[in-house]
C-alpha positions as CSV (number, residue, x, y, z in Angstrom):
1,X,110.9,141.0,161.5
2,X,113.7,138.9,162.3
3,X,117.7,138.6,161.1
4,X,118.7,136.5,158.9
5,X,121.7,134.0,159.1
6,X,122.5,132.5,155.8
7,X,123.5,133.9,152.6
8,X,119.9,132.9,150.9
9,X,118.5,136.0,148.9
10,X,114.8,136.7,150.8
11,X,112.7,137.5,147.9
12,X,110.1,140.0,149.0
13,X,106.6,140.6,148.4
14,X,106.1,144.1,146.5
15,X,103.2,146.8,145.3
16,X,104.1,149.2,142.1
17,X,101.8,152.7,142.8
18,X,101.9,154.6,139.5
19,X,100.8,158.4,140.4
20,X,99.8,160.6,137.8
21,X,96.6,162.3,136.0
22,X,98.4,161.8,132.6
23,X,99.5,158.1,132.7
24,X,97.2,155.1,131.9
25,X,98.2,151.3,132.0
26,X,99.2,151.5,128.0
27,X,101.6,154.7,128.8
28,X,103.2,153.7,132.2
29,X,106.6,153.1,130.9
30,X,108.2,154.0,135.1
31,X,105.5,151.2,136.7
32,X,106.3,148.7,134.2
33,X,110.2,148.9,134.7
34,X,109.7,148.7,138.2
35,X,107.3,146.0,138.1
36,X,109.7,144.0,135.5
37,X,112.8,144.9,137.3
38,X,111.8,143.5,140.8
39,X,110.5,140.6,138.8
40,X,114.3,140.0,137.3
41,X,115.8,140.5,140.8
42,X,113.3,137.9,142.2
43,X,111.2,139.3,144.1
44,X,107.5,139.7,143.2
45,X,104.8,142.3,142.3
46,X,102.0,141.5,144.0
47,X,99.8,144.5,143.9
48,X,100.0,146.9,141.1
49,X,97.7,150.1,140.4
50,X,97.7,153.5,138.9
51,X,96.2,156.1,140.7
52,X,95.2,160.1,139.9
53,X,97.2,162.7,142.1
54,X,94.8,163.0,144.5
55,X,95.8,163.1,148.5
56,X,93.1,160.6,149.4
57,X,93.2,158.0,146.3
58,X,96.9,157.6,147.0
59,X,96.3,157.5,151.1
60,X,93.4,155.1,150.0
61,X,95.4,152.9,148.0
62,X,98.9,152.9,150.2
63,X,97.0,152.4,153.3
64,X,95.1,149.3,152.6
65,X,98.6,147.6,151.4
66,X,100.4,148.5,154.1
67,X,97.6,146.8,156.2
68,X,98.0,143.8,153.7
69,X,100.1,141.1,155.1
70,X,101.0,140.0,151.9
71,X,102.7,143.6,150.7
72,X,106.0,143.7,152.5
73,X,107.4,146.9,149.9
74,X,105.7,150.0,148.3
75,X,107.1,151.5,145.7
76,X,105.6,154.5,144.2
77,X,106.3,156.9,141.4
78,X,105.9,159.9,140.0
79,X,103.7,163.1,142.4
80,X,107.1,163.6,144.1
81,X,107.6,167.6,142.7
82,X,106.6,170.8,143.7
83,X,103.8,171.4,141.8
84,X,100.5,172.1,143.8
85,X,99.3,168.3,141.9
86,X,102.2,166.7,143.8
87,X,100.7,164.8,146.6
88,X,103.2,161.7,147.5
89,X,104.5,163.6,150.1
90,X,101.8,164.9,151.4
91,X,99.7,161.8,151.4
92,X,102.3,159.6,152.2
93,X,104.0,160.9,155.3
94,X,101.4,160.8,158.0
95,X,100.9,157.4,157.0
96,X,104.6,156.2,158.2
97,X,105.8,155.0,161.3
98,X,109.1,156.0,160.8
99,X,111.0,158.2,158.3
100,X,114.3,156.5,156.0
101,X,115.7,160.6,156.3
102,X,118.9,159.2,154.2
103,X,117.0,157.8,151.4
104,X,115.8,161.3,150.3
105,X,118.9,162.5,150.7
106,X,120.9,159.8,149.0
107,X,118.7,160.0,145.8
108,X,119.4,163.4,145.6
109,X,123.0,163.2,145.8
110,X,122.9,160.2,143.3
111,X,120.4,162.7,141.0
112,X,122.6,165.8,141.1
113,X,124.7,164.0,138.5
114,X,121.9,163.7,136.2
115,X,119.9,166.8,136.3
116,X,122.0,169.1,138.4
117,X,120.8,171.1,140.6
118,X,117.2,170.5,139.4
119,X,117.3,167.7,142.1
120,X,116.4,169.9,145.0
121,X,113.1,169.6,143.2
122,X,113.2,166.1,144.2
123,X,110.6,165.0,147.5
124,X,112.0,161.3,147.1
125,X,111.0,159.8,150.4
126,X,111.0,156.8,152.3
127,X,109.9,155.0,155.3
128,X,108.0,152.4,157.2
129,X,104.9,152.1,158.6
130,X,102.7,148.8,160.3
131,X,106.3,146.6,159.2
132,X,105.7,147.9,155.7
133,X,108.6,149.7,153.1
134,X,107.8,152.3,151.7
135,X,109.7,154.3,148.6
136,X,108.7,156.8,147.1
137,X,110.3,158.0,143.6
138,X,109.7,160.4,141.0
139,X,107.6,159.6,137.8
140,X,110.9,159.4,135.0
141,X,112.2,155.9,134.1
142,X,115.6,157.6,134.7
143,X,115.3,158.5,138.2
144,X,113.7,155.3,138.8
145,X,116.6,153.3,137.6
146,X,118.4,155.3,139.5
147,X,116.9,154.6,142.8
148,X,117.1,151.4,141.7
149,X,120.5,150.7,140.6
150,X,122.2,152.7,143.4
151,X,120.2,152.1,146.5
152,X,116.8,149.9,146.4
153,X,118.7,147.0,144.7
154,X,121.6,146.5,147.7
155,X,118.8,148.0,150.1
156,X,116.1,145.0,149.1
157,X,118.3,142.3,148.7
158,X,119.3,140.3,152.0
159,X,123.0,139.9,150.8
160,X,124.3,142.8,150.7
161,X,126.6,143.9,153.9
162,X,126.5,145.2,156.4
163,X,123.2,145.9,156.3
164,X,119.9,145.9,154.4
165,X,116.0,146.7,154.7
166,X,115.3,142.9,153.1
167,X,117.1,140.9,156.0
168,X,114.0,142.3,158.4
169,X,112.0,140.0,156.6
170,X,111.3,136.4,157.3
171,X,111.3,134.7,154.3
172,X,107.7,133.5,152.6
């Protein structure tokens, strides 16, 4: 990872993780905004799946992107409630290297004005692990263009100041 020095957008290499027992590829209506939204901001999907909530599918799946050298972002969704089918968490956070604390806690704030205080129900997390992005979102297009429009947007783009996650990158 290195900083950038111009004002050139870095457009990143990204995975879409869909995680849910009820979704197929004809239903996924949260992993194909994702998927067409990084594709409008320029960056591009280069791994998509869909994956049963299942600890070791999703560890399966997440681990052998981030040891990819061609994934640079995860984004996953749905799995991220309380329910004892809710694995993201759970799968996810051994994987990481380090914890994004403030990306949970940002997504919540922004969710409060949504769906009240429902959003404690929310185990949005983040983090990086082998040089890899993680996100991890909840299964509703809503809260996932939420994330998007309030933080992953500035977050992945290498423009926006002072700081972003994309600006790590060197560009491909």
């Amino acid at each position: 990872m290195n900083d950038q020095k111009n004002d050139k957008k870095v457009s990143l290499a990204c995975a879409v993780l869909t995680v849910s027992d009820s979704r197929t590829a004809g239903n996924d209506t949260s992993g194909n905004w994702l998927a067409e939204t990084l594709a409008r901001d320029g960056h591009n999907c280069v791994r998509r799946d869909l994956v049963k909530d299942n600890v070791y599918a999703i560890r399966r799946i997440i681990s052998e992107w981030i040891a990819d050298d061609a994934v640079q972002v995860i984004i996953t969704n749905g799995a991220t409630g309380f329910s004892h089918r809710d694995a993201i968490p759970t799968a996810v956070t051994p994987l990481l290297d380090t914890e994004i604390p403030g990306f949970g806690e940002l997504f919540r704030q922004l969710s409060h004005a949504d769906i009240g205080s429902s959003t404690i129900q929310s185990r949005a997390l983040a983090g990086i692990a082998n040089d890899t992005l993680i996100f991890c979102l909840p299964g509703s297009t809503s809260a996932c263009e939420a994330a998007w429009n309030h933080i992953l947007s500035e977050q992945l783009d290498s423009r926006h100041k002072p700081c972003n996650f994309a600006s790590h990158f060197k560009p491909r």
